[in-house]
Each structure stands twice: as C-alpha cells, then as structure tokens.
N, C-alpha and C positions, 0 to 999 in steps of 0.2 A: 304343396298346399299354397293357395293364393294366400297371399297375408292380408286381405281384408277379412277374410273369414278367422284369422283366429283371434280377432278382435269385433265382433260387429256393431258394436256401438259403433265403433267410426265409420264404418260402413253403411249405418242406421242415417248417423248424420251427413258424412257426404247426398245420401238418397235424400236428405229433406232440404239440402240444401240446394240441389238440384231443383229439387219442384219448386223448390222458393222460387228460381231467378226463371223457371219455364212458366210457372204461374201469374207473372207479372204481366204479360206481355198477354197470354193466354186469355185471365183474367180482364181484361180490358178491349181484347178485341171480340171475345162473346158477349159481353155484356154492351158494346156498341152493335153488333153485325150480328144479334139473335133476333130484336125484335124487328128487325126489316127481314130477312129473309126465314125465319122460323117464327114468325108469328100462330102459324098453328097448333104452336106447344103450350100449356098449361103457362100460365103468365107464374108459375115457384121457378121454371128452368129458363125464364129471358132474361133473371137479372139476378146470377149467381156468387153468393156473397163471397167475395176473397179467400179467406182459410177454406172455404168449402172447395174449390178451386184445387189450391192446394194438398187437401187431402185425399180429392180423387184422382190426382196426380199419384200421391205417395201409394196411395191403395193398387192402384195400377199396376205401379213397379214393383210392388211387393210381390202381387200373384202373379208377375210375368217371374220374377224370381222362383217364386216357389212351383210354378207348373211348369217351366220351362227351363233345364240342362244347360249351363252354361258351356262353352265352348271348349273352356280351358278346363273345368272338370274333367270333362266328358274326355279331353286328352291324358289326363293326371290319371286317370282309371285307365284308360289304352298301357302309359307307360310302364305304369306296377304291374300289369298283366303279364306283358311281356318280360317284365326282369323276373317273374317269381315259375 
C-alpha cells in the first residue's frame, strides 16, 4: 500500500501545495499572454483571479486521480493476484 494513501490529508496537502508553487507562475503568465493572443474570450477568462488559478489546478488533479489508476496500484493489485 502506498503510504500516502493511508494518510490522505498529507497527500490532500502535498496536491495543494503543488498547485500553490504551479499556480504562480501559471497565474501570471495567463493573466499577461490571454488578453493578446485570446482576446476572443469573454473578458471573466483574460484576467483570472489567483486562488481561482489555483483551484483549477487542485480540481484537475483531483479528477486525474479519481478517473485515472495509478501505476503503482495497478501493480499492488498485479502482485496480490499472483501470491493468492
């Protein structure tokens, strides 16, 4: 068993902590480089306020988590198979 999983609050905040430090950077070059080249978007999505940013980051990772089988699961189920 992965040991972030048998704790996932840590696991919760590593993921937000993540979007924090991707969101910065993120944050700042859409909100420079949307109203020159996506100018034909609804002027709500050229100038996307920070935590919003961030939480479509964390939203993201979430449902790549939940719809998509991690790698190391997907082996951990392989190996029980095989011993039982």
């Amino acid at each position: 068993m992965n040991s972030l999983n048998a704790i996932p609050v840590i696991g919760w905040f590593l993921a937000f902590a993540l979007c924090l430090f991707v969101g910065v950077p993120l944050y700042f070059l859409w909100n420079w480089l949307a109203p020159i080249y996506f100018y034909w978007l609804p002027s709500v999505y050229l100038s996307i306020p920070f935590w919003h940013v961030v939480g479509l980051l964390w939203l993201i990772s979430s449902l790549r988590q939940l719809m998509l089988p991690s790698r190391i699961a997907a082996s951990d189920k392989k190996e029980e198979v095989k011993r039982s």
